[in-house]
C-alpha positions in Angstrom: 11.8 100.6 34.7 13.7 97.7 33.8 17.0 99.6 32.8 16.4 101.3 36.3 16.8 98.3 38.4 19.7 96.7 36.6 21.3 100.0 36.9 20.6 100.0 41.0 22.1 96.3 41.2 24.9 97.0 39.2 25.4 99.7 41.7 25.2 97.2 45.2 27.5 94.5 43.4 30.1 97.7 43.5 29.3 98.9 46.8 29.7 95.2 47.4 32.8 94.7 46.1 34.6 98.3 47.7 33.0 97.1 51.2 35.1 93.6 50.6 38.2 95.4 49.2 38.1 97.5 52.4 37.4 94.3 54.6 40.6 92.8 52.7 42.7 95.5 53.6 41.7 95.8 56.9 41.9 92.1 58.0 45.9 91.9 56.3 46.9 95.2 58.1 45.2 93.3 61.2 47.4 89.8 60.1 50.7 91.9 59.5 49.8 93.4 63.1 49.2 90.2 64.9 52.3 89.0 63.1 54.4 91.7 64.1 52.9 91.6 67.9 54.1 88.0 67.7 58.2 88.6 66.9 58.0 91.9 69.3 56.4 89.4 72.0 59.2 86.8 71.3 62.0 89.2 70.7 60.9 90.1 74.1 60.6 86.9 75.6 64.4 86.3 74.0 65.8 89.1 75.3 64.4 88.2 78.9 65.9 85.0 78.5 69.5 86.1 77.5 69.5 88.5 80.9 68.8 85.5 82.7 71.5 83.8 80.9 73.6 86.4 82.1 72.5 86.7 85.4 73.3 82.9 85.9 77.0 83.3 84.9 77.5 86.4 87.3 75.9 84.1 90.0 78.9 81.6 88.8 81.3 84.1 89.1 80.3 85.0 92.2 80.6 82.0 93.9 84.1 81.6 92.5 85.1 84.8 93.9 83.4 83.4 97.0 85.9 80.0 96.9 88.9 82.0 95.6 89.3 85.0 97.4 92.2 86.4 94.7 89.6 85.1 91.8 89.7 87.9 88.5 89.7 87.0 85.1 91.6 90.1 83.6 94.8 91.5 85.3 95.0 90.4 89.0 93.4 91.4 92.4 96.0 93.8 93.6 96.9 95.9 90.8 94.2 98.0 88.6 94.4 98.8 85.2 93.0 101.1 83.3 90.5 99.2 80.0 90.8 95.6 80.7 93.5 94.4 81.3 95.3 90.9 79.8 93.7 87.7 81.1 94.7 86.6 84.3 97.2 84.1 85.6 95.9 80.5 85.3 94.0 80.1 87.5 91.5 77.1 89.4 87.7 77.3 88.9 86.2 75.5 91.7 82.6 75.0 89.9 81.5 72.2 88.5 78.4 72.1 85.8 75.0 70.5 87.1 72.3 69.6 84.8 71.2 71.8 82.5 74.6 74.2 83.3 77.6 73.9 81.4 81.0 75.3 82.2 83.7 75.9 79.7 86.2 75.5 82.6 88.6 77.7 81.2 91.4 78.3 83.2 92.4 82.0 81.9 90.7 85.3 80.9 87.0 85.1 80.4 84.7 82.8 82.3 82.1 81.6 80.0 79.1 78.6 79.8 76.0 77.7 78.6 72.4 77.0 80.1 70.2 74.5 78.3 66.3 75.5 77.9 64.7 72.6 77.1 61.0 73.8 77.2 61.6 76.5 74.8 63.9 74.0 72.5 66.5 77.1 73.1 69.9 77.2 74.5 71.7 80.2 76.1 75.8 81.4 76.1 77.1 83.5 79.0 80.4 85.4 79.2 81.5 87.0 82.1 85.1 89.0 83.3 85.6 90.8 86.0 88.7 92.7 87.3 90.2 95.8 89.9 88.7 99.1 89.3 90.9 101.8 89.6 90.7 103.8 93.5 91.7 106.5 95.2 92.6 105.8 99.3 91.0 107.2 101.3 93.7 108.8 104.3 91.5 108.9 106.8 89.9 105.6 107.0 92.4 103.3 108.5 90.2 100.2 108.5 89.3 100.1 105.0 92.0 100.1 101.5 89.9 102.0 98.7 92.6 101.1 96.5 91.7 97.2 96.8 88.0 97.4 97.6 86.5 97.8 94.2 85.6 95.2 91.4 83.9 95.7 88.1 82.5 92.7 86.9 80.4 92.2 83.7 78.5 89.5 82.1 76.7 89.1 79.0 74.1 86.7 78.0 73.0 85.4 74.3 69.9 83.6 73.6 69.9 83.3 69.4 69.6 87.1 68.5 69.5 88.6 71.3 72.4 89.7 73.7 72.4 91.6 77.0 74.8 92.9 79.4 75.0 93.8 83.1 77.9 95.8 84.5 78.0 96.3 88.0 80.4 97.1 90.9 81.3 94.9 93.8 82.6 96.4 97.3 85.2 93.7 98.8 85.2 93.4 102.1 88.1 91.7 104.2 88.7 90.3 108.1 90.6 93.0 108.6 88.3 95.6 108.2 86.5 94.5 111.2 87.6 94.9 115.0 85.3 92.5 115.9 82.4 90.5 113.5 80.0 87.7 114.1 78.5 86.1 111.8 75.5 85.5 114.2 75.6 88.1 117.4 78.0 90.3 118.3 77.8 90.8 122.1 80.1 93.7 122.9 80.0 92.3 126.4 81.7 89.3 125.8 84.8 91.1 125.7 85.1 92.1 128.9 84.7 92.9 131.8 86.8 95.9 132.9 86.4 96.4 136.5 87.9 99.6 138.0 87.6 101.8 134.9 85.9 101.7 131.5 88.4 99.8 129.1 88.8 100.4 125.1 88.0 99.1 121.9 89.7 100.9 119.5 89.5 101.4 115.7 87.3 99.6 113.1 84.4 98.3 112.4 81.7 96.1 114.6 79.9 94.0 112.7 76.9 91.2 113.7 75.4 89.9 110.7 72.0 89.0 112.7 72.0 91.4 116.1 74.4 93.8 117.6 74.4 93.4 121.7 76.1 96.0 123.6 75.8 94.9 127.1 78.4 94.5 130.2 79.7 91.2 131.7 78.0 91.7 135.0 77.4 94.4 137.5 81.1 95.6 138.3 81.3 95.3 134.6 82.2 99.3 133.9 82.2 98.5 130.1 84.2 100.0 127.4 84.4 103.3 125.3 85.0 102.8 121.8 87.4 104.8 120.1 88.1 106.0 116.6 85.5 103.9 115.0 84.8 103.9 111.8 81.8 101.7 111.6 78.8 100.1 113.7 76.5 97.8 111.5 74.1 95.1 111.2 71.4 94.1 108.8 69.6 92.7 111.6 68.7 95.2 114.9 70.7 97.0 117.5 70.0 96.5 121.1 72.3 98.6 123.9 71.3 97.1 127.2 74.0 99.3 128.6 74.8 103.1 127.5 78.2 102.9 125.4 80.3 105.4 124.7 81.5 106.0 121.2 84.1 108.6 119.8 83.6 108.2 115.6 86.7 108.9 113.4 85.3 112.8 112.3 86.0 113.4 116.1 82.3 113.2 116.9 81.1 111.8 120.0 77.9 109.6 120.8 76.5 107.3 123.4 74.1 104.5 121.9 71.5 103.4 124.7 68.2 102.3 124.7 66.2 105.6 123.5 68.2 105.3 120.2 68.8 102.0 119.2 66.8 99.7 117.0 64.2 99.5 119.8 62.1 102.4 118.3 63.2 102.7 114.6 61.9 106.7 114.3 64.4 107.5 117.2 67.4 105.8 115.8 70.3 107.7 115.2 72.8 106.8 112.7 75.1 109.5 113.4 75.5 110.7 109.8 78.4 112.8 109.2 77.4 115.4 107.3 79.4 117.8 105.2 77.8 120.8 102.9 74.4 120.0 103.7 75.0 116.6 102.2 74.9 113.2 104.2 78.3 111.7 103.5 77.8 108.6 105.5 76.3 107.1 108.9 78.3 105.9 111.0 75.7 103.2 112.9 73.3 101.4 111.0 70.7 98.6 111.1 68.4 96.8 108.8 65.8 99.4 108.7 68.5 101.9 107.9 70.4 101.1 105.4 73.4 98.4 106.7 74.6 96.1 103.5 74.5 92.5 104.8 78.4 91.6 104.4 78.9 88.2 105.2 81.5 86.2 105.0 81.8 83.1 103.1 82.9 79.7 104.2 86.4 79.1 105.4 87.6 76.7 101.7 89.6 74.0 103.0 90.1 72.8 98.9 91.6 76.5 98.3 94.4 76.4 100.8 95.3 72.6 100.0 95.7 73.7 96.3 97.4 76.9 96.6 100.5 77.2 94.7 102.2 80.3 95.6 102.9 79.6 98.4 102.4 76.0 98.1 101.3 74.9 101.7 103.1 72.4 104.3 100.7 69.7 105.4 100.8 69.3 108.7 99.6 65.2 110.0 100.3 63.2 112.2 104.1 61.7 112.1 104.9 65.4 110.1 108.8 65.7 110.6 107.7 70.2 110.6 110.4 71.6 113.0 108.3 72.9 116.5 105.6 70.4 115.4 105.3 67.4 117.9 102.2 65.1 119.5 101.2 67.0 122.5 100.7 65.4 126.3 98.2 68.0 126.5 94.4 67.5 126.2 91.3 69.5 126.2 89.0 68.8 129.2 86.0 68.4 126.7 87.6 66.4 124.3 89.5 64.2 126.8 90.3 61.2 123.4 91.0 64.4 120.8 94.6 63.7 120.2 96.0 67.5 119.6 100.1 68.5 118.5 102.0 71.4 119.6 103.6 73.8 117.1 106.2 76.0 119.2 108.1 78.3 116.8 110.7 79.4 119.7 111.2 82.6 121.7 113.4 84.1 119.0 111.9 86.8 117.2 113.2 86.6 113.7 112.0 88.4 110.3 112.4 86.4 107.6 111.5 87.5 103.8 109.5 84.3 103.3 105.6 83.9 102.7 104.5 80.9 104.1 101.4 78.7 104.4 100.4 75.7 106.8 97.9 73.3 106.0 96.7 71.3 109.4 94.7 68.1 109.2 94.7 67.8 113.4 94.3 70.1 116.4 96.9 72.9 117.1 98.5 74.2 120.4 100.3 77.2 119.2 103.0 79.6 120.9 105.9 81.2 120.0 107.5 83.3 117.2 106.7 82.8 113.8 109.8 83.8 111.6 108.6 84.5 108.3 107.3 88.2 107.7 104.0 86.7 106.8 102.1 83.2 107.8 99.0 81.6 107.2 98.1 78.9 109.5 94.8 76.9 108.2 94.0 74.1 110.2 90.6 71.6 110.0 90.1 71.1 113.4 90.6 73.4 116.7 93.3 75.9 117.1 94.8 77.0 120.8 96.8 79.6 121.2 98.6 78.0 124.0 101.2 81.1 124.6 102.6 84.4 123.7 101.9 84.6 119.9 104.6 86.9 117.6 105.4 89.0 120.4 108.7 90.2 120.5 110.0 89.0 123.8 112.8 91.3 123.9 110.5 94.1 123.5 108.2 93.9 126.3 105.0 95.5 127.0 104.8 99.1 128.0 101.7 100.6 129.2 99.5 103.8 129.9 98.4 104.1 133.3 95.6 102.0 134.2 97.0 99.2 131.6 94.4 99.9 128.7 96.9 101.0 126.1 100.4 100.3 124.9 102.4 103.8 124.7 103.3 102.8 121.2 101.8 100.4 119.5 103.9 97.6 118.0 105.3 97.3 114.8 106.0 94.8 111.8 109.8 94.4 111.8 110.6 94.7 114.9 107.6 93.7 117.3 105.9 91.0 115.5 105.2 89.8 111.9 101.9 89.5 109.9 100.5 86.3 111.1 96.6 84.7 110.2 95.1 81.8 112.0 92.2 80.0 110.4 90.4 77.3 112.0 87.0 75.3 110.7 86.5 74.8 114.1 87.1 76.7 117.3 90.2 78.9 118.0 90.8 78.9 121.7 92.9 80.8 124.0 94.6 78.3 126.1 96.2 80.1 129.3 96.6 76.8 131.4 100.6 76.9 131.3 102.1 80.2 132.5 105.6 79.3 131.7 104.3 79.7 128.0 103.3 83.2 128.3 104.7 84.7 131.5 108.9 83.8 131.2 109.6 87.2 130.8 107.5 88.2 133.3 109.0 85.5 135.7 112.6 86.7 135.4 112.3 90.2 136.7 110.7 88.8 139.9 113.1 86.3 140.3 116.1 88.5 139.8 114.5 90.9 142.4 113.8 87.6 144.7 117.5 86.9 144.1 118.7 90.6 145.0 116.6 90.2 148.2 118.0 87.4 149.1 121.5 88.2 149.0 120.8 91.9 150.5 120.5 92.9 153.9 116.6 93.6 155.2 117.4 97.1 155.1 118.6 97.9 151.8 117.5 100.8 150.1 114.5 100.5 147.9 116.6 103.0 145.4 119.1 100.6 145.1 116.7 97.9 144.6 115.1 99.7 141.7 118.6 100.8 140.0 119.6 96.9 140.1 116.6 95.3 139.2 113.6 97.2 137.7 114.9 100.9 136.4 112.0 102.7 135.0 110.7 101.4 131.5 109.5 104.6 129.5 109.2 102.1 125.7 108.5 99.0 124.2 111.4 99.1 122.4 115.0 96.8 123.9 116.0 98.1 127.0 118.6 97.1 129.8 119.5 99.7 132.1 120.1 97.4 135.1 123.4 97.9 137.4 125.1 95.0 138.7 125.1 93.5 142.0 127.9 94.4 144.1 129.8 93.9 147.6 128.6 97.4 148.3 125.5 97.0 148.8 124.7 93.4 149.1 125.8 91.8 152.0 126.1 88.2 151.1 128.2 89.2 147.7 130.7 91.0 150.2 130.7 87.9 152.4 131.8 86.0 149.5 133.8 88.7 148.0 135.9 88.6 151.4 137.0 85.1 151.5 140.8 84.7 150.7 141.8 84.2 147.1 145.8 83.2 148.5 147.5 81.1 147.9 145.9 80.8 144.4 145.7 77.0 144.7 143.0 78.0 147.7 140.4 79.2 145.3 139.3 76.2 144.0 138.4 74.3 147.0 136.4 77.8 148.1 134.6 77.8 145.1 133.5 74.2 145.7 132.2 75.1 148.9 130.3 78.3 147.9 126.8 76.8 147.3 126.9 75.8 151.1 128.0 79.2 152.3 125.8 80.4 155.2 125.1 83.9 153.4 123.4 81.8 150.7 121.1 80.2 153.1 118.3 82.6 151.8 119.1 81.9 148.1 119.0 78.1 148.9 116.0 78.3 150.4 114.3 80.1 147.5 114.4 77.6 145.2 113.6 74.6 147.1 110.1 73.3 146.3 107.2 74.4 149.3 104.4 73.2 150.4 102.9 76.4 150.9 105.6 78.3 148.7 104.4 81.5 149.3 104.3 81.5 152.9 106.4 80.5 155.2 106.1 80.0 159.2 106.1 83.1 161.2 108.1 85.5 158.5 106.6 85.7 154.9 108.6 83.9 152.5 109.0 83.7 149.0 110.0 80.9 146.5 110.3 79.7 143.0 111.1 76.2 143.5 112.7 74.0 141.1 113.2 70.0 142.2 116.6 69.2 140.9 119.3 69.8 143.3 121.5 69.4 140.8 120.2 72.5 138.9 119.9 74.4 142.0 123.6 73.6 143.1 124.2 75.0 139.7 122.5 78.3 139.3 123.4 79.1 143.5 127.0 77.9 142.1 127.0 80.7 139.1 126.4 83.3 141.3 128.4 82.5 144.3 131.3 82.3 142.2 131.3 85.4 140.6 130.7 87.2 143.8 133.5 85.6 145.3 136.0 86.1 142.1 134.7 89.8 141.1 132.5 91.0 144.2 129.9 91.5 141.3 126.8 89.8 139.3 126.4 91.3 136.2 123.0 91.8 134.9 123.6 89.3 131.8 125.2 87.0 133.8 121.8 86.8 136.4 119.7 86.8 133.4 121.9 83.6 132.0 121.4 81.9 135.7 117.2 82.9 135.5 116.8 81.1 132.2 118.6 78.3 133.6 116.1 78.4 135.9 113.1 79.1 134.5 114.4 75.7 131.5 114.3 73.5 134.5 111.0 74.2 136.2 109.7 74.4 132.5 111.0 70.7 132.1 109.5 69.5 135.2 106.3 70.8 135.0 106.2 68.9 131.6 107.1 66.1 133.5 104.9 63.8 135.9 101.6 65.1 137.3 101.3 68.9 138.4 103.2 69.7 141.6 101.8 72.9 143.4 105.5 73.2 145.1 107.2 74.5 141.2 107.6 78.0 141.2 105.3 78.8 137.9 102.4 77.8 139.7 103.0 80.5 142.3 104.2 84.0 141.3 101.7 85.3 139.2 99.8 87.0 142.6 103.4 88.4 143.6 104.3 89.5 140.2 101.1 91.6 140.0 101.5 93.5 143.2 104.7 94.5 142.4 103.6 95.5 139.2 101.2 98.1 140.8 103.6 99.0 143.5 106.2 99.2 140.7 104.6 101.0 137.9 106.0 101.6 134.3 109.4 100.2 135.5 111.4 96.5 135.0 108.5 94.5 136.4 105.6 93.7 134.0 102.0 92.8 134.6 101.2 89.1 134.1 99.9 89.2 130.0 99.2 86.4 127.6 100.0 88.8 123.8 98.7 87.2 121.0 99.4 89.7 117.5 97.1 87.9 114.7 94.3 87.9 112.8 92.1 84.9 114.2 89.2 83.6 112.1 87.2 80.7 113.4 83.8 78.5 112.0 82.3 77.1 115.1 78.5 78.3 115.9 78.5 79.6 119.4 77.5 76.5 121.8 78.2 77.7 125.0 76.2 79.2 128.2 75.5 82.7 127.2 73.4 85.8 128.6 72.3 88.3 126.4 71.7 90.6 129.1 74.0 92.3 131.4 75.2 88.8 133.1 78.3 87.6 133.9 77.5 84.0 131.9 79.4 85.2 128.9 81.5 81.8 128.3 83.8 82.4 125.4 86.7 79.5 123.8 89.2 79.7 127.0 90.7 77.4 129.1 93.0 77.4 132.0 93.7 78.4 135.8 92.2 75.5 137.0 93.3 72.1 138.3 93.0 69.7 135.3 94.6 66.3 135.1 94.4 66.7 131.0 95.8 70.1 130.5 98.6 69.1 132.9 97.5 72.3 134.8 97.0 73.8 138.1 95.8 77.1 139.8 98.0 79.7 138.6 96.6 83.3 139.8 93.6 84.1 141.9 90.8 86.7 141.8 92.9 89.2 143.4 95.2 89.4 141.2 94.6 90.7 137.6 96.3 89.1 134.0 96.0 90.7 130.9 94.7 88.7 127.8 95.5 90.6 124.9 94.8 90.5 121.3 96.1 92.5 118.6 93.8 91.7 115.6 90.4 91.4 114.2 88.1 88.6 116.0 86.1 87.3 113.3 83.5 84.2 114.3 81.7 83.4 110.7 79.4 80.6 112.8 79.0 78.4 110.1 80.3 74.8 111.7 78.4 73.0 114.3 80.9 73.2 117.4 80.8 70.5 119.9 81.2 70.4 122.9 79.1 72.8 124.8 80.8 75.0 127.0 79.3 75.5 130.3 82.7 77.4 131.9 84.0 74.9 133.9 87.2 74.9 131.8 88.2 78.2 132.9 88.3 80.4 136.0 88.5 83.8 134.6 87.8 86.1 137.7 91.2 87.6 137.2 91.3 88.1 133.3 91.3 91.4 131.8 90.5 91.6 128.1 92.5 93.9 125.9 91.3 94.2 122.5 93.9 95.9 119.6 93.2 97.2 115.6 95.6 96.2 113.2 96.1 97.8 110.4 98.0 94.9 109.1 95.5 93.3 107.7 93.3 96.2 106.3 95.8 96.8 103.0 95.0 94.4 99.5 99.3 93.4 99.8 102.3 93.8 101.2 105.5 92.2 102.6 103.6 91.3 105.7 100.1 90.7 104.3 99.6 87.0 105.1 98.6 84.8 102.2 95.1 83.8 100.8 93.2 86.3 102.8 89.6 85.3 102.6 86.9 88.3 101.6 83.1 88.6 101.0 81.5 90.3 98.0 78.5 92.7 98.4 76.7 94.2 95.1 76.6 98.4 95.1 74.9 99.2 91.8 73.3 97.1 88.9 72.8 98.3 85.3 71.7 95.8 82.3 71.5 97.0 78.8 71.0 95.2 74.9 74.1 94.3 73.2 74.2 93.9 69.9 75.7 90.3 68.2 78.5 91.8 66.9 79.9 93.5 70.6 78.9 90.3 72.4 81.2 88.1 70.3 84.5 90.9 70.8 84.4 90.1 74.3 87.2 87.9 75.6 
């Protein structure tokens, strides 16, 4: 019995001992677990931590691209490559560190920083390059360059051991992609109104980042179509108060109205082109369907003051920059604002020069630019005070009903690439029409002039083949015949006085101004008080004060009929300017006198325009060719519905004791504001004052709105410089990196 039990206990303490082997066993494979758990959980946790490390020095990079609009670290903005490509020119970073960021500040090749984690007692390194992808152009998108759209751009982060990367691809998009874009509401209404018949919008892209608005500036408004567009879009919603017609660059045609905008999202139509039973692309879109937000950064004063190539001219106050003078003009609303002209001449001239101004005070701009490409950045307001590189000697020819040129202009021979930035408000300023209509002037004085030395009965055929032959281009064109004793009576008057003996002709000639066949011509250019009527008969004048400078020009062509019995057409157009110089200079001059001649042919110069059509005599226009890009928030009286309070940046054709200015044309009449160019309002400057549209009286303005293509292209002889351009993410991928392939990247 005893052997028995010792032999049952020696059996337990086994049993014992395999049960605490076991336990053993078990509770180290549990240990190794928990400890392997751990380093997987922290591994994790590290790996988490060097994406966000790497997401932080894309976000840098971003912003630089945001600030420098040419910013790459490999290669350069306008030329892809395939691999990547050397390190970029030096180049500026604009970031600075804050706190726990660090920036290398390395002015070539690869950006690269670090993040301090203090809570974890870690740290974290960031590299990031990004360059040009390699694209094929599209042919038939005209608003968009493929070749210069795409970016790839990739940044890696490293927290100790652990290393990931994120590759993705950035779409560029530029002002000249866009017709028209707000960076608040785009009211398609605001761009009229077109009266008689529907007007056009043609080419591009629309683009409001908050709320596309089609609506019409009043009741008469009959809207416009919108032609070869490429693009409708908003992240925000779509709203047509009014049915607008829209022909898409496939060839497709549309109306957007109320049953198919944003109103009811499961009836919009995005008009999706579709090809092989695949959806290609939509044409209109809104937030619920798919539109990419694609706003524009911040005009960078910092980044046009530092440019290098071109460095810029700084325009200031006592600048000694040719055209660029303290101007007598003044805004209405900011009576104290002290603002200077910048007239670049009537010259049209094409210089192989690239060219940037910087402005630190308020522009009035007209004229011709010379350079092939400019880029005007100014502070403070900009008013485009005048026709803007316009060819003058290559005047306006249009379709009937005046919506479209027959041709549209050029670059080397109509106008130049020209940009106007402004951190304020860019205003069209049509309060002087000598600065916009002096072309327009001269064909109606020459015909004034014709019809005063003419008999009441001369033929309109004659009329037409002396002073306004039929215009069939744009292009130079002259066809005019002289004025002779044949057909115009007070040239044979002249023509008949004796020439014998020869010592006889200079006391004639001194006497011709006071002939009685020129009693007409000196009456036309005396200063009325009514000076488009007269008493009784309806008379016409273009009065000039000086009577010195009207002796003159009378002088010029009274002696030329009495020497050859003929004006030549150059010769007239040499005594116009002469003309139109002095009633330029004394409109400058003193308060505003109703009696000049500017102030009163714009009505006349219309009528004969539509009793005239497509000939020598041209409707009154203001032509501005440029890409305009303002800041200023709109602050102005504004109806979102089909109203006519649709106050935009404009002044003029009104009396105004600060703008020098007077009552030009009335409501009649019509004058043609047109502007080749994207429109792009980013609205991200406060803009004072509010506009309530007492600066303006725009009952007789027509708005004509142009694409150019210009702009759309990454380069070029007449790309202007330091374009500015937004950034919008297309596709994301992140993925570990090993040590080894982190530390090769440079």
């Amino acid at each position: 019995m005893k052997n028995g039990s010792n032999n049952r206990r020696g059996q337990a303490i086994i049993v014992v001992l395999m049960v605490c082997l076991v336990l053993g066993i078990l509770a180290g494979a549990m240990l190794n677990f928990q400890r392997g758990q751990i380093h997987l959980l922290s591994k994790s946790a590290r790996d988490y931590l060097a994406l966000s490390v790497a997401e932080a020095g894309l976000h840098c990079v971003l912003a630089e691209m945001r600030a420098d609009y040419q910013f790459v670290t490999h290669g350069n903005a306008y030329i892809p490559e395939d691999g990547w490509p050397s390190a970029s020119e030096k180049r500026y970073n604009h970031l600075e560190g804050f706190e726990l960021l660090r920036l290398d500040k390395n002015d070539r090749g690869t950006y690269s920083g670090s993040i301090e984690l203090p809570a974890m007692k870690l740290s974290g390194k960031f590299k990031v390059r990004v360059k040009l992808i390699k694209s094929q152009n599209d042919p038939d998108t005209k608003s968009v360059d493929e070749a210069h759209r795409y970016f790839l751009l990739e940044a890696v982060g490293r927290v100790e051991d652990s290393c990931r990367r994120i590759t993705t691809v950035l779409e560029k998009f530029v002002p000249g992609n866009f017709l028209f874009y707000d960076g608040q509401v785009l009211d398609v209404g605001g761009y009229g109104p077109f009266r008689v018949t529907p007007g056009e919008m043609k080419t591009g892209r629309l683009y409001g980042h908050e709320m596309i608005n089609f609506t019409r500036r009043g009741s008469f408004d009959r809207g416009a179509d919108l032609l070869e567009m490429e693009k409708i879009s908003t992240p925000g919603f779509i709203r047509a108060e009014s049915p607008v017609q829209v022909d898409f660059i496939n060839g497709k045609r549309a109306t957007i109205k109320a049953g198919n905008d944003s109103t009811d999202p499961d009836k919009f139509e995005t008009h999706a082109e579709i090809k092989d039973g695949k959806m290609i692309s939509c044409f209109v879109q809104d937030g619920y369907h798919g539109a990419r937000p694609q706003k524009m950064p911040p005009l960078n004063p910092l980044y046009y003051r530092n440019a290098r190539k071109p460095a810029p001219e700084i325009l200031r106050a006592g600048s000694s920059f040719k055209g660029f003078s303290e101007s007598k003009w003044r805004n209405p609303a900011k009576p104290g604002e002290v603002v200077y002209d910048l007239f670049f001449g009537w010259d049209y001239q094409n210089r192989e020069d690239k060219v940037l101004l910087f402005s630190e005070v308020p522009l009035r701009v007209w004229g011709n630019p010379p350079w092939k490409s400019l880029s005007i950045f100014c502070e403070k307001d900009v008013y485009i005070a005048g026709d803007f590189n316009a060819n003058p000697d290559n005047p306006q020819n249009y379709t009937l009903g005046f919506k479209e040129y027959t041709k549209e202009p050029r670059n080397g021979t109509d106008k130049n690439g020209v940009q106007i930035m402004s951190m304020g408000r860019i205003w069209f300023d049509y309060s002087n029409p000598m600065l916009f209509l002096r072309n327009e002037m001269t064909t109606v004085i020459d015909y004034d002039i014709a019809m005063a030395l003419a008999d009441e009965d001369i033929s309109e055929l004659v009329l037409a083949g002396v002073v306004f032959p039929p215009r069939l281009s744009t292009g130079p064109y002259n066809k005019r015949l002289p004025m002779t004793a044949l057909n115009f009576s007070a040239i044979n008057s002249l023509f008949s006085l004796p020439k014998q003996p020869p010592e006889i002709i200079p006391v004639t000639t001194a006497g011709l101004p006071m002939h009685p066949a020129l009693q007409k011509l000196r009456d036309y250019l005396k200063p009325a008080e009514n000076a488009e009527e007269g008493t009784g008969e309806k008379k016409y004048h273009f009065g000039i004060k000086s009577a010195l400078k009207r002796t003159a020009a009378i002088e010029g062509i009274a002696a030329r009929a009495y020497l050859t019995g003929t004006v030549l057409a150059g010769a007239r157009d040499k005594i116009i300017e002469s003309i139109l110089d002095q009633a330029e200079k004394e409109m400058a001059e003193g308060e505003p006198d109703p009696s000049l001649g500017p102030w009163n042919i714009a009505d006349r110069m219309f009528k004969l325009t539509m009793q005239h059509p497509r000939s020598g005599f041209r409707i009154p226009e203001m032509t501005v060719n440029a890409l305009l890009i303002d800041s200023g928030e709109l602050n102005a009286r504004w109806s979102n519905a089909n109203g006519t309070d649709k106050v935009g940046n404009e002044l003029g054709n009104i009396q105004s004791p600060e703008m020098r200015s007077l009552p030009w044309i009335g409501k009649d009449s019509r004058f043609i504001l047109r502007h080749m160019g994207s429109m792009i309002h980013l609205r991200n400057q406060p803009a004072k004052p509010y506009l309530g549209g007492g600066l303006r009286n725009d009952q007789a303005v027509v708005r004509r709105n142009a694409f150019d293509s210009t702009f759309v292209r990454g380069g070029g002889e007449y790309h202007p410089p330091y374009p500015i351009a937004g950034f919008t993410l297309i596709n994301w991928k992140d993925e570990v990196l090993s040590s080894e392939e982190y530390d090769k990247i440079n």
